[in-house]
PLY file of the C-alpha trace (Angstrom):
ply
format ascii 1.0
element vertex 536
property float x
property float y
property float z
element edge 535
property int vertex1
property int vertex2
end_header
-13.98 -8.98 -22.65
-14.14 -5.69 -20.35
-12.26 -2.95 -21.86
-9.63 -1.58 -19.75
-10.91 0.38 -16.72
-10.00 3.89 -16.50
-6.99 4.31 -14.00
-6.68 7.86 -13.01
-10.53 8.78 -12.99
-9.10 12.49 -12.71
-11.51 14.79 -15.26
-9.64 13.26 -18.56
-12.63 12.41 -20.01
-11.97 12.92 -23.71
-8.11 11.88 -24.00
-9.09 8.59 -22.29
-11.83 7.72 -23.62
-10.03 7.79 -27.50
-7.03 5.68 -25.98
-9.65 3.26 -24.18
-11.77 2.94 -27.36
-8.25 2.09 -29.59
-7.28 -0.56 -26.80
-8.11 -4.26 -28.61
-8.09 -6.98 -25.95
-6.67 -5.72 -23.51
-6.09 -8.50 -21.19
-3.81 -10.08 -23.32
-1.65 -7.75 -24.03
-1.35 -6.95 -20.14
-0.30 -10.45 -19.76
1.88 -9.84 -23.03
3.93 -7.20 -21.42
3.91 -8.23 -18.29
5.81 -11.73 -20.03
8.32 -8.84 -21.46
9.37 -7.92 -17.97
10.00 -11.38 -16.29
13.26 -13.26 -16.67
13.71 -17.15 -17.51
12.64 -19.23 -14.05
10.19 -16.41 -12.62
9.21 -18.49 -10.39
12.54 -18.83 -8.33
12.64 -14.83 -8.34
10.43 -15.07 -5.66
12.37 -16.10 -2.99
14.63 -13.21 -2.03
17.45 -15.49 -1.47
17.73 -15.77 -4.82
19.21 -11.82 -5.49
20.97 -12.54 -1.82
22.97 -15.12 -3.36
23.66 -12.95 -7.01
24.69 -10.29 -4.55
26.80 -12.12 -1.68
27.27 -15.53 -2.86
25.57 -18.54 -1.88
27.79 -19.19 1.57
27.43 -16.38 2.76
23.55 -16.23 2.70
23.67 -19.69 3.65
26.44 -19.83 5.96
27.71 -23.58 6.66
23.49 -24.19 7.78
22.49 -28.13 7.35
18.83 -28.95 7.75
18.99 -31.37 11.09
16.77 -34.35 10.26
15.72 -34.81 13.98
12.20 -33.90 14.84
12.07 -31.53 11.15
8.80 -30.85 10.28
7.67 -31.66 6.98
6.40 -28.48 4.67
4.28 -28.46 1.46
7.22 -26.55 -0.62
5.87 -23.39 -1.99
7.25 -20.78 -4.32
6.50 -17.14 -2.29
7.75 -18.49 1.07
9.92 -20.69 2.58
8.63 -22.93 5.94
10.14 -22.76 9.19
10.30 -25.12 11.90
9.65 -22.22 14.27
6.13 -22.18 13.12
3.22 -23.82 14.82
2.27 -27.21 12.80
-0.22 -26.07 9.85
-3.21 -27.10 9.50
-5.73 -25.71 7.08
-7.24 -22.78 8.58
-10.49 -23.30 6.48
-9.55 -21.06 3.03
-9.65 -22.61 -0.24
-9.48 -21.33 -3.53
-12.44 -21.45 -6.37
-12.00 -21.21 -10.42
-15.38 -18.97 -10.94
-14.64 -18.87 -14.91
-12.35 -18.99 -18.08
-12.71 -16.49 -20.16
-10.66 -15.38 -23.25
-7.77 -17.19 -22.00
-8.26 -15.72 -18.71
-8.62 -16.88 -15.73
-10.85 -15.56 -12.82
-10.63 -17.21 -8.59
-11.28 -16.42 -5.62
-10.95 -17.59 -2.35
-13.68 -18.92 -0.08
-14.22 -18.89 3.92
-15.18 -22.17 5.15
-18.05 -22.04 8.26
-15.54 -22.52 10.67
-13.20 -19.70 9.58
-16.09 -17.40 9.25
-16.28 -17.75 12.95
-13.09 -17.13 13.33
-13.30 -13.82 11.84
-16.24 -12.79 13.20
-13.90 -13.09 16.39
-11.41 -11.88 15.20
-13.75 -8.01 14.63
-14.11 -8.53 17.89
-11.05 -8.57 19.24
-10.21 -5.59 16.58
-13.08 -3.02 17.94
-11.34 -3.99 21.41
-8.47 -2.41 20.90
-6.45 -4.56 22.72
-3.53 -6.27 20.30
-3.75 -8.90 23.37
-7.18 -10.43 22.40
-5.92 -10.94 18.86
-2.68 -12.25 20.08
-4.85 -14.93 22.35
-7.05 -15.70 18.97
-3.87 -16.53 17.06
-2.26 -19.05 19.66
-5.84 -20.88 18.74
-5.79 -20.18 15.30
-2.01 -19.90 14.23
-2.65 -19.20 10.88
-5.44 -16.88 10.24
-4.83 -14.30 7.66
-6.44 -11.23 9.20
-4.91 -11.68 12.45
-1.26 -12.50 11.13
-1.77 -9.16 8.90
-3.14 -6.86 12.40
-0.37 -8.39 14.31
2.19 -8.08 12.06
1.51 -4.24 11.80
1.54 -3.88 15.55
4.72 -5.67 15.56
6.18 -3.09 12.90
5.03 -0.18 14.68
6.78 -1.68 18.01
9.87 -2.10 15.63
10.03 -5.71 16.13
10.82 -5.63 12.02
11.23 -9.61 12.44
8.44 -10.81 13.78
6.64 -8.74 11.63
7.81 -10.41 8.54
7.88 -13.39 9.87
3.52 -13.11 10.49
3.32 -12.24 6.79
5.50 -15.00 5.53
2.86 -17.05 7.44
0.00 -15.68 5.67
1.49 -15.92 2.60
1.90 -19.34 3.28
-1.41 -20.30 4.15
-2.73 -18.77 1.16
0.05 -20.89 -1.16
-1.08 -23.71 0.30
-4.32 -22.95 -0.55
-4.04 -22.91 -4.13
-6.76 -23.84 -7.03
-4.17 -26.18 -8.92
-5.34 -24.28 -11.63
-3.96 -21.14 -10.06
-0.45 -19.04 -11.62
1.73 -16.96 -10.61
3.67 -16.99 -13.67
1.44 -16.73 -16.50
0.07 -13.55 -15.81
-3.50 -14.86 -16.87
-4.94 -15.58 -13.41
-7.22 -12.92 -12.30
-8.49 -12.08 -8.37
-11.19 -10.07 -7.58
-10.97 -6.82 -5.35
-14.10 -6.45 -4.77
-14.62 -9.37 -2.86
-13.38 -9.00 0.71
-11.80 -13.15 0.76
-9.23 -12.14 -2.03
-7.93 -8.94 -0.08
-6.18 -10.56 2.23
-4.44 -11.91 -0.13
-3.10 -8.58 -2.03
-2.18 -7.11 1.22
-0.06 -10.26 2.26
1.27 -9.65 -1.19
1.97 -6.13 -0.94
3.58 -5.99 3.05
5.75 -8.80 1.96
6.96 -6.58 -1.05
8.01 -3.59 1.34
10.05 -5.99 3.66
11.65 -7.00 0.33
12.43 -3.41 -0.85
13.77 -2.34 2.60
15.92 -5.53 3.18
17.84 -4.63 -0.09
15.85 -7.25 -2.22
14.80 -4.51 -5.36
14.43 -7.17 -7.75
12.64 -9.77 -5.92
10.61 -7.45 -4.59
10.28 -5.95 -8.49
8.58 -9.55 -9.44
5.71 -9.34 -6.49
5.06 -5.88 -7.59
4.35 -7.25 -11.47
2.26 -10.38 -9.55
-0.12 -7.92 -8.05
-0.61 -5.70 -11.18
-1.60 -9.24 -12.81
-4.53 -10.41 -10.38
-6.50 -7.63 -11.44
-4.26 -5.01 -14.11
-7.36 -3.13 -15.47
-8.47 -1.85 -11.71
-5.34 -1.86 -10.42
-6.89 -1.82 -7.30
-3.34 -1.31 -5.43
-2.09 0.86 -7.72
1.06 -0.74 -8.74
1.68 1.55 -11.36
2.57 4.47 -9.37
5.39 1.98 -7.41
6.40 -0.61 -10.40
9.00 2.48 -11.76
10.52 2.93 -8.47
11.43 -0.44 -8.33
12.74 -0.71 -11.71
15.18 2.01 -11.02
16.20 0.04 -8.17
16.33 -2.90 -9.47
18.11 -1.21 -13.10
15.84 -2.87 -15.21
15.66 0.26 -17.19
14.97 -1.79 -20.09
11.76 -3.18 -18.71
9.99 -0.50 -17.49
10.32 1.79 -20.86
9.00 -1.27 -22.53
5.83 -1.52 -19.79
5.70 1.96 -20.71
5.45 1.93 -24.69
3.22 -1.00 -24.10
0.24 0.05 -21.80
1.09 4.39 -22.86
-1.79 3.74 -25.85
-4.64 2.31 -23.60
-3.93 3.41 -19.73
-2.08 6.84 -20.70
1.26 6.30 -18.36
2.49 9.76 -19.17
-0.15 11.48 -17.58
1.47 10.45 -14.01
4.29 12.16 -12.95
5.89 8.80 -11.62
5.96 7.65 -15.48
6.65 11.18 -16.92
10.16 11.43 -14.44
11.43 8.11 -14.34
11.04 6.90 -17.77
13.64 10.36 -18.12
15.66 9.13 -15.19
15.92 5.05 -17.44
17.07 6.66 -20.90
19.95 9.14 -18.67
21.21 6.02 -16.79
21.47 4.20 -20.21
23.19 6.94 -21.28
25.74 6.87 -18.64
26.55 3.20 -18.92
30.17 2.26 -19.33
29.51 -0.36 -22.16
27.59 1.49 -24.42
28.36 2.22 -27.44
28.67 6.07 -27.95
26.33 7.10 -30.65
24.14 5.39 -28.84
24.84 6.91 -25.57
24.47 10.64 -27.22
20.85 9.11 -28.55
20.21 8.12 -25.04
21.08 11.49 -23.38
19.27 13.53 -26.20
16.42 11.42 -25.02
16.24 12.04 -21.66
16.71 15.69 -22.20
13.60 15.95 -23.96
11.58 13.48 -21.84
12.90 15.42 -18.91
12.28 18.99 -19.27
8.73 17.70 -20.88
7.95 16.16 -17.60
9.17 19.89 -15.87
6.45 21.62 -18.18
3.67 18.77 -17.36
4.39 19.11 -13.41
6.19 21.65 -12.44
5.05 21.28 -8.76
7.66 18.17 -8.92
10.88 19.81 -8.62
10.59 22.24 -5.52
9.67 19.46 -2.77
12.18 17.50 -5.14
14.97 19.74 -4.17
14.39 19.94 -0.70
14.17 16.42 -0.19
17.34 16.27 -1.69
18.56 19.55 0.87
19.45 21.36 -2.32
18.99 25.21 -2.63
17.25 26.12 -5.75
18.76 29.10 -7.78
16.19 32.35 -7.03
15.98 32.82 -10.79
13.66 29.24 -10.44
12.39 30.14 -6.72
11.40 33.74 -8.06
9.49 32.32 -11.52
5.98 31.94 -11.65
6.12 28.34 -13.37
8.09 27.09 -10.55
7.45 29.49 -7.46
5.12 29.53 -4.67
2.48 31.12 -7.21
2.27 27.73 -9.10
-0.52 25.64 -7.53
-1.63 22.36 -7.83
-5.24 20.49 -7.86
-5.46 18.26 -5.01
-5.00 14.63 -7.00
-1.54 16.12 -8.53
-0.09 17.69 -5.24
-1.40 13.93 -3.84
0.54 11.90 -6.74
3.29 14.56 -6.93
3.52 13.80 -2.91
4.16 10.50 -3.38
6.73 10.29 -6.43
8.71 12.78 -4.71
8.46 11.27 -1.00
9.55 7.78 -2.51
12.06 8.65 -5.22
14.16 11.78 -4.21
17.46 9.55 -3.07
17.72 8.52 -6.54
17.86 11.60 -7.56
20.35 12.90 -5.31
23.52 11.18 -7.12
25.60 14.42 -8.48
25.57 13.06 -11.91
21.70 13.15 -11.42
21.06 16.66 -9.72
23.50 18.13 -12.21
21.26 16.86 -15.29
18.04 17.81 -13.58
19.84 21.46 -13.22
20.80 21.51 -16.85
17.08 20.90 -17.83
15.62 23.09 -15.77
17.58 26.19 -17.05
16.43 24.89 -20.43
12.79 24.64 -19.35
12.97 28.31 -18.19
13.78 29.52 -21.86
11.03 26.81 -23.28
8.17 28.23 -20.73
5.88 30.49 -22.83
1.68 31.65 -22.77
0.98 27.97 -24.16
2.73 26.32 -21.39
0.61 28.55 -19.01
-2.49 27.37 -20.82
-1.35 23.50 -20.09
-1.44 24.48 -16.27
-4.70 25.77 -16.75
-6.16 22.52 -18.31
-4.23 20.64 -15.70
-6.41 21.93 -13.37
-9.67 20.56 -14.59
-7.97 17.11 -15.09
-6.71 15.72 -11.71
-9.57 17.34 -9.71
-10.30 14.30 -7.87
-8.36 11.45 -7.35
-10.19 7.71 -7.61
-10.18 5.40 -3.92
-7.44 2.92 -5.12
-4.56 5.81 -5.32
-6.27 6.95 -1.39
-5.88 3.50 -0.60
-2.42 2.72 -2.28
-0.78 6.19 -0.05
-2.37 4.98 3.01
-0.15 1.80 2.69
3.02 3.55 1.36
3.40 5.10 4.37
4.91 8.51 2.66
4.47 11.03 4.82
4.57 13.72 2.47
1.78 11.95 0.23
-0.23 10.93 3.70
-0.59 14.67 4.60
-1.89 16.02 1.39
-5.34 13.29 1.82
-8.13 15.05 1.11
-10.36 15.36 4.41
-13.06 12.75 3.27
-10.28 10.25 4.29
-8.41 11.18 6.63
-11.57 11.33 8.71
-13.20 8.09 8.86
-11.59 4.80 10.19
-8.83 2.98 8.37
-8.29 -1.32 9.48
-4.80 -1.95 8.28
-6.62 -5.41 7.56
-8.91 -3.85 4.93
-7.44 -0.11 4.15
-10.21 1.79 2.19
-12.64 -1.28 1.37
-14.26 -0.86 -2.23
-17.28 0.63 -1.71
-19.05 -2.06 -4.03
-17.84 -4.86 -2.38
-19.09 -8.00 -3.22
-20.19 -9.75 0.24
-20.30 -13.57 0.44
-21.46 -13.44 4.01
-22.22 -11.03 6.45
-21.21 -10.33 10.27
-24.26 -11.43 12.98
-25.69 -8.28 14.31
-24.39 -7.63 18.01
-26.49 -6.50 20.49
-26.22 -3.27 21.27
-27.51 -1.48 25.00
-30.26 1.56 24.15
-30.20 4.63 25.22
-32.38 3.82 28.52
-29.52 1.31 29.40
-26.85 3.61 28.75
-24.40 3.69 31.55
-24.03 6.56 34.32
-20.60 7.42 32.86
-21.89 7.52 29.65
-24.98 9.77 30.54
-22.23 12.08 32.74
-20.33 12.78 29.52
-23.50 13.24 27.20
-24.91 15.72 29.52
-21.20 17.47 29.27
-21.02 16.95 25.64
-24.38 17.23 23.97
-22.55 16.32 20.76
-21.48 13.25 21.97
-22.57 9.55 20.98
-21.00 6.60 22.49
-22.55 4.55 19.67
-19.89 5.84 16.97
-21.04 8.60 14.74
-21.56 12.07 14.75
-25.06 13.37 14.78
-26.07 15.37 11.47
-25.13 18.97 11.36
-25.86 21.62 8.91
-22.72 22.95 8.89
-19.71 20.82 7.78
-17.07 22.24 10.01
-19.23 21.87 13.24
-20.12 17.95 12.02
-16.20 17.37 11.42
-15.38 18.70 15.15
-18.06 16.91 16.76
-16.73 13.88 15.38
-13.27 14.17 16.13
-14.34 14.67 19.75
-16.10 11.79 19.58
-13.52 9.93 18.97
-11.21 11.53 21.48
-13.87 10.63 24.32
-14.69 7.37 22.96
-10.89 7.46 23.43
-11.18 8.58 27.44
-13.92 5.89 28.09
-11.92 2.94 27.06
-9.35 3.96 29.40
-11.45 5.07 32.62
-13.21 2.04 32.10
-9.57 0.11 31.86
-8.97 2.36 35.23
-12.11 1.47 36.90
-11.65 -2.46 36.29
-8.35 -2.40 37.93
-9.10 -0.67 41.03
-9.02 -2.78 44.28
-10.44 -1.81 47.70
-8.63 -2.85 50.49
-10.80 -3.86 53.17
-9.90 -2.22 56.94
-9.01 -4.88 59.34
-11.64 -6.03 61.72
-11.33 -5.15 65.67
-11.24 -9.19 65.86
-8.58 -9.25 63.82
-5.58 -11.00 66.43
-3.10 -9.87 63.74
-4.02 -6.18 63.66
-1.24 -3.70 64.80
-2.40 -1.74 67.51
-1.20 1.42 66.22
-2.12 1.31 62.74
-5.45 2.64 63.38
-4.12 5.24 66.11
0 1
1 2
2 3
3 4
4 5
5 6
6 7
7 8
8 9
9 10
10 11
11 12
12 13
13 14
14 15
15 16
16 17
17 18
18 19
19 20
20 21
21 22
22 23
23 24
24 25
25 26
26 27
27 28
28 29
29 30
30 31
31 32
32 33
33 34
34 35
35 36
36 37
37 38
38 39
39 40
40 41
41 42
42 43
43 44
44 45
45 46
46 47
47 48
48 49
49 50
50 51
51 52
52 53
53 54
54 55
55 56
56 57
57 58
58 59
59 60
60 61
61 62
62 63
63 64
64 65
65 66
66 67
67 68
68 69
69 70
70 71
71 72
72 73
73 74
74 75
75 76
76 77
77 78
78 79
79 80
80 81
81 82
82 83
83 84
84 85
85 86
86 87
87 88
88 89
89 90
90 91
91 92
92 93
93 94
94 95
95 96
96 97
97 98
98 99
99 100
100 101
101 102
102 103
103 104
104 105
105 106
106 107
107 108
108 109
109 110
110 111
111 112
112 113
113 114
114 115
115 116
116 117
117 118
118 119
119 120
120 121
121 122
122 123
123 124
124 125
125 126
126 127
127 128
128 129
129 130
130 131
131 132
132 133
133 134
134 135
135 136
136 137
137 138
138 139
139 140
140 141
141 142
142 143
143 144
144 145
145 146
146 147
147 148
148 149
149 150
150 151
151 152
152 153
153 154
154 155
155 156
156 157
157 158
158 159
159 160
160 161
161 162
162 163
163 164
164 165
165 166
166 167
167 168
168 169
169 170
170 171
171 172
172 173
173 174
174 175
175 176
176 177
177 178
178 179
179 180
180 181
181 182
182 183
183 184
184 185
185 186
186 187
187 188
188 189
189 190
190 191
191 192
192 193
193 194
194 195
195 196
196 197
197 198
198 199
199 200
200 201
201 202
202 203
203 204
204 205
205 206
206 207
207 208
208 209
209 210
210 211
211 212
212 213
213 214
214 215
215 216
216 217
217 218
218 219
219 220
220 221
221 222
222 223
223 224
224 225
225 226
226 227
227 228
228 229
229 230
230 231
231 232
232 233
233 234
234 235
235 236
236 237
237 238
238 239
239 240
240 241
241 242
242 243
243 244
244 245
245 246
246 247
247 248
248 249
249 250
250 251
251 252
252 253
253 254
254 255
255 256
256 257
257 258
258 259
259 260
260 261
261 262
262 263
263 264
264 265
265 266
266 267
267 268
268 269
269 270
270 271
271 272
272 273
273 274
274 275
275 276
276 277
277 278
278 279
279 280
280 281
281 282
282 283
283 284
284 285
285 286
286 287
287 288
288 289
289 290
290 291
291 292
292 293
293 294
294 295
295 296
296 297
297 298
298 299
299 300
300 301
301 302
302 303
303 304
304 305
305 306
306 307
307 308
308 309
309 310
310 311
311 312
312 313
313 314
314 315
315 316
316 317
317 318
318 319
319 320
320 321
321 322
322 323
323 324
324 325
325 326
326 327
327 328
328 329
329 330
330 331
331 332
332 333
333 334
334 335
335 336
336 337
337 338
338 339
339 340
340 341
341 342
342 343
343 344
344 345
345 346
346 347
347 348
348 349
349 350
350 351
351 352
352 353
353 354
354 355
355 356
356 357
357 358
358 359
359 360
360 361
361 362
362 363
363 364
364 365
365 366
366 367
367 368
368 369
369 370
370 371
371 372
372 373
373 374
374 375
375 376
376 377
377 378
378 379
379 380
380 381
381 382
382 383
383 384
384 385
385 386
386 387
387 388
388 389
389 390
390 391
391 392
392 393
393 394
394 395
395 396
396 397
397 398
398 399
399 400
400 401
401 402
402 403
403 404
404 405
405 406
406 407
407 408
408 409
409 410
410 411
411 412
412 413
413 414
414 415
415 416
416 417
417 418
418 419
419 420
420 421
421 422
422 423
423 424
424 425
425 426
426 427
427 428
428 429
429 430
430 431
431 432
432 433
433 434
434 435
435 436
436 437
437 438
438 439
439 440
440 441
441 442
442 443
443 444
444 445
445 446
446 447
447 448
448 449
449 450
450 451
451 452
452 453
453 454
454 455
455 456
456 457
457 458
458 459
459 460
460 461
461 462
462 463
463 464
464 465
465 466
466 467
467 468
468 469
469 470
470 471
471 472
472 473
473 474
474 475
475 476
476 477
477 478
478 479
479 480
480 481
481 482
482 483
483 484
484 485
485 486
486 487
487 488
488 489
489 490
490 491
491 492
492 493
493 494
494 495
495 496
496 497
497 498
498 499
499 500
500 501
501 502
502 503
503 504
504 505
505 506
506 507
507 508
508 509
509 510
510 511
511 512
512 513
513 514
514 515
515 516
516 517
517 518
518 519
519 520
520 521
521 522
522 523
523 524
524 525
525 526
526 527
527 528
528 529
529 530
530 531
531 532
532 533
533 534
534 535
């Protein structure tokens, strides 16, 4: 069996390499501790009417609603999604699933592209380097259920704040891809692996991980809790979503504190959970909320508190770039005894991978740390911190510095989807710069291709068009073709290509302009219709 890949990739060469060496199979116990998170009937927590119905009762999420018999369509019944009559009549779009191996107790699919559905997509690229959300709209009434297209639509939809529709194309998708299931295939055990690198399974994640956001934001923590822990198990040692920096936020939603401080004894030996500052904070945040519950017992509530104390100013000292953007986030004005010290002030920098993770814990997390209970805790420990920082704690921000130098492609890839943007801005420039397709964000970059795109023709540079040759004689920089030409200097290369995409940008609309424009012939002296002063 693989050993368990190494998550961060950040310059902690030493400290995870001994905790990778003392992980022993560490598949199973992945799928161990994910089992320690799930309730009875998994399954069921899939469907988000499910928590509706714990929160609101079943008659009100239902309402008086009877299925009418009369011209129903008939669904497959799936566990992820529930069929509407709304939708066009499915059909197999030409995906089906394939068990590649068992290994260990695992096992490892992966979905294949039939010949006909490879068409499809190869359309469907078209219609993306178009531009036009119209041509993919026209592929879809075709082809109602074609993953790619239901995923590029559904983001247009979202961006047009037509929230609906937009969950209502990845519902679809996710559909599709249920009912394209190797009967062999689980969502429950934990044991069924998907690979990343192969460009048929991403779909699927994505589907996956949209559908988990339109959980979260329609007030569905828990439901969306369970797809979170279904991604982390199609592939847990790449992780290539990075579920582990959104799996605690979640929890605390959900107030499953329980669960994720046992995810996080379990996987701490072999994938080093402290080392994030998602792990380091909220793990403090579980034990203080335990602390504070009504019901327990109060020994055990001082044990809790005395806890979270210590896990809490620890986390301060590990990432101390966590609590200024925290406080502003939360509009509160930080005491100039912390604004003024040199652990905490403007002096204290961070590498770029920390300010990037640090980013996104604080851009996701802050309103849960806004309760008064909370900020007054968090004001307690800092004052405490301040008396604990001494020379050692400045060598730990010294080492820090060497360790999260460079952050690895799946945490790029999982901020690009979050959304945040407070982790969005602090992208290094490698990124931000080249194209992202919400349909494949950040594709591995050893993909494993089953089949490739036909080459497209593509008009030389004798057959370039007048337009094109006006601008190019403008811009000698300029390359209607894509890419910047080769610089020696880095800055000059980066400005020459965002031009080109600004006038790549100008030519798709002048050509839009000059396709629309209609002459309007004079009327001819024979004309018996003519008025005879309209020419006067």
């Amino acid at each position: 069996m693989d050993s368990t890949s190494n998550f961060l990739k950040v310059q902690m060469p030493v400290l995870i390499a001994k905790n990778l060496l003392s992980a022993v199979q560490p598949d199973l116990r992945i799928a161990s501790s994910l089992c320690t998170c799930k309730l009875d009937g998994w399954p069921q927590n899939l469907n988000p009417e499910t928590e509706l119905k714990r929160y609101f009762g079943a008659r009100a999420v239902l309402g008086d609603q009877r299925p009418r018999q009369r011209n129903r369509q008939f669904h497959r019944s799936t566990w992820m999604t529930s069929p509407k009559d709304s939708w066009p009549r499915f059909s197999r779009p030409g995906i089906s699933m394939t068990l590649l191996e068992s290994k260990d107790g695992i096992q490892y699919f992966t979905f294949e592209h039939s010949r006909d559905y490879q068409q499809v997509q190869f359309k469907f690229l078209d219609a993306v380097e178009s531009m036009d959300p119209n041509n993919i709209v026209a592929l879809l009434q075709l082809n109602p259920y074609h993953i790619d297209s239901l995923l590029q639509l559904s983001d247009v939809c979202r961006i047009q704040e037509d929230q609906e529709m937009a969950r209502d194309l990845i519902e679809r998708a996710l559909y599709s891809f249920e009912c394209a299931f190797h009967p062999l295939f689980s969502l429950t055990s934990g044991t069924s692996r998907l690979d990343y690198l192969r460009p048929e399974n991403r779909a699927f994640y994505l589907a996956l991980y949209k559908h988990m956001m339109f959980l979260e934001k329609r007030g569905c923590p828990r439901t969306a809790l369970e797809y979170c822990k279904l991604i982390l198990s199609l592939d847990p040692d790449s992780d290539p979503l990075c579920m582990l920096l959104l799996v605690d936020f979640l929890t605390l939603r959900s107030r499953e504190y329980h669960s994720l401080l046992q995810l996080h004894q379990d996987w701490e030996e072999h994938r080093n959970l402290s080392q994030l500052p998602n792990f380091a904070f909220s793990t403090a945040l579980c034990h203080f909320h335990l602390s504070q519950q009504e019901d327990t017992d109060p020994e055990e509530s001082d044990k809790q508190r005395q806890i979270a104390d210590q896990m809490l100013q620890d986390a301060l000292i590990m990432f101390p770039g966590v609590l200024m953007p925290l406080l502003d986030l939360c509009t509160v004005q930080a005491d100039p005894a912390v604004t003024s010290h040199s652990f905490f002030g403007p002096k204290s920098q961070q590498p770029p991978a920390l300010a990037e993770l640090t980013a996104l814990y604080v851009g996701r997390t802050f309103n849960l740390w806004r309760e008064a209970a909370v900020m007054l805790w968090l004001e307690e420990s800092v004052k405490e911190v301040l008396c604990r920082v001494n020379p050692s704690s400045l060598q730990l921000c010294s080492r820090r510095k060497q360790r999260y130098q460079s952050a690895p492609r799946n945490i790029h890839r999982h901020v690009l989807l979050s959304e945040i943007k407070e982790a969005t801005s602090s992208l290094p420039l490698e990124v931000t710069t080249q194209p992202v397709m919400g349909f494949d964000p950040l594709p591995p970059l050893d993909s494993v291709i089953s089949y490739t795109r036909p080459e497209r023709q593509h008009a030389g540079a004798s057959n370039e068009s007048t337009l094109s040759l006006f601008f190019r004689s403008l811009l000698p920089n300029f390359n209607l073709q894509g890419g910047p030409r080769q610089e020696d200097d880095t800055e000059v290369a980066r400005a020459g290509q965002e031009l080109n995409q600004e006038v790549n940008r100008l030519m798709v609309a002048m050509r839009d302009m000059l396709a629309n424009i209609r002459f309007q012939e004079p009327p001819r002296e024979d004309n018996p219709y003519r008025d005879e002063e309209e020419w006067d």
